[in-house]
N, C-alpha and C positions, 0 to 999 in steps of 0.2 A: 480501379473498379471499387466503389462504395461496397460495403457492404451492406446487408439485408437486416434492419432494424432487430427482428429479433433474435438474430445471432449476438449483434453486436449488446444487449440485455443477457445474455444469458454466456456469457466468457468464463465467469467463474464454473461451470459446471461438469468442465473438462478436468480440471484441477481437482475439485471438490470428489469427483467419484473417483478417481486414481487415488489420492491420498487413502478417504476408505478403504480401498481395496487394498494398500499398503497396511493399514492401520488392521484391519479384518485379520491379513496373514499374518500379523505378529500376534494377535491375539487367539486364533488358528492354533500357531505355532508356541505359545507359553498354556494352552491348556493340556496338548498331547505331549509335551517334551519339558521332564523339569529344569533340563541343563539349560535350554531358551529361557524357561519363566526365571530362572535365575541372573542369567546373563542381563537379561532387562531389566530387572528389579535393580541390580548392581548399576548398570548404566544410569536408569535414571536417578537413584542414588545421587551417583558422581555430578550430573547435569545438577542437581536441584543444588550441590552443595557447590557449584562452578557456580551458576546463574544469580549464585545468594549473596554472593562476595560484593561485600560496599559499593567496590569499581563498577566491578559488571551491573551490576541490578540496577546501580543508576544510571549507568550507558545504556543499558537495553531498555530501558523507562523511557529515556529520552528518546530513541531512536524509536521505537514503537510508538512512542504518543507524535512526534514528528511526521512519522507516516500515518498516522492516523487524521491527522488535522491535514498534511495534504492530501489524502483519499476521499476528504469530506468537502476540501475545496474544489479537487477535480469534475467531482457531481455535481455540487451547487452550481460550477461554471459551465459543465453541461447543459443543465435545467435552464441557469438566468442569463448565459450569455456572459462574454470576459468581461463588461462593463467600460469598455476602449470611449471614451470621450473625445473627439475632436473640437478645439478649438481654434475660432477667429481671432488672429492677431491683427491690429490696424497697424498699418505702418506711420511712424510717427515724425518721420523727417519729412519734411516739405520736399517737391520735385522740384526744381529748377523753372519750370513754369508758374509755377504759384508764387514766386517771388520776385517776379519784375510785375 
């Protein structure tokens, strides 16, 4: 069953207000609580000092810009169509009739 045009426009916005509402409660949570606002502070710390290392920062470079270029092709092939070209081949050996 297809689904309804503008559901299928509007996917991301189930994602997008959970994350929020994720995002809300930790910040909720690091203004009433210092042991939270610490714990995060520490954590993203650790993240920023994980995420910065040579290795990583050029694999996650790659790997984000790669999804990024296919996210960008996905749409454009939506928009313009995959661009599938069929082609006429002649066949180029004579039949058995054409040679007597």
């Amino acid at each position: 069953m297809p689904t309804p045009a503008a559901e299928s426009r509007r996917w991301w916005l189930g994602p997008l207000l959970w994350s929020l509402a994720i995002l809300g409660g930790i910040v909720i949570a690091c203004r009433v609580n210092e042991t939270a606002r610490e714990v995060v502070m520490e954590g993203i710390g650790y993240l920023f000092a994980f995420f910065t290392t040579p290795f990583i920062l050029e694999a996650s470079l790659f790997i984000g810009g790669l999804g990024l270029v296919m996210i960008i092709n996905g749409l454009r092939m939506e928009r313009e169509g995959d661009g599938w070209v069929e082609m006429e081949v002649k066949d180029e050996k004579p039949t058995s009739d054409e040679t007597r």
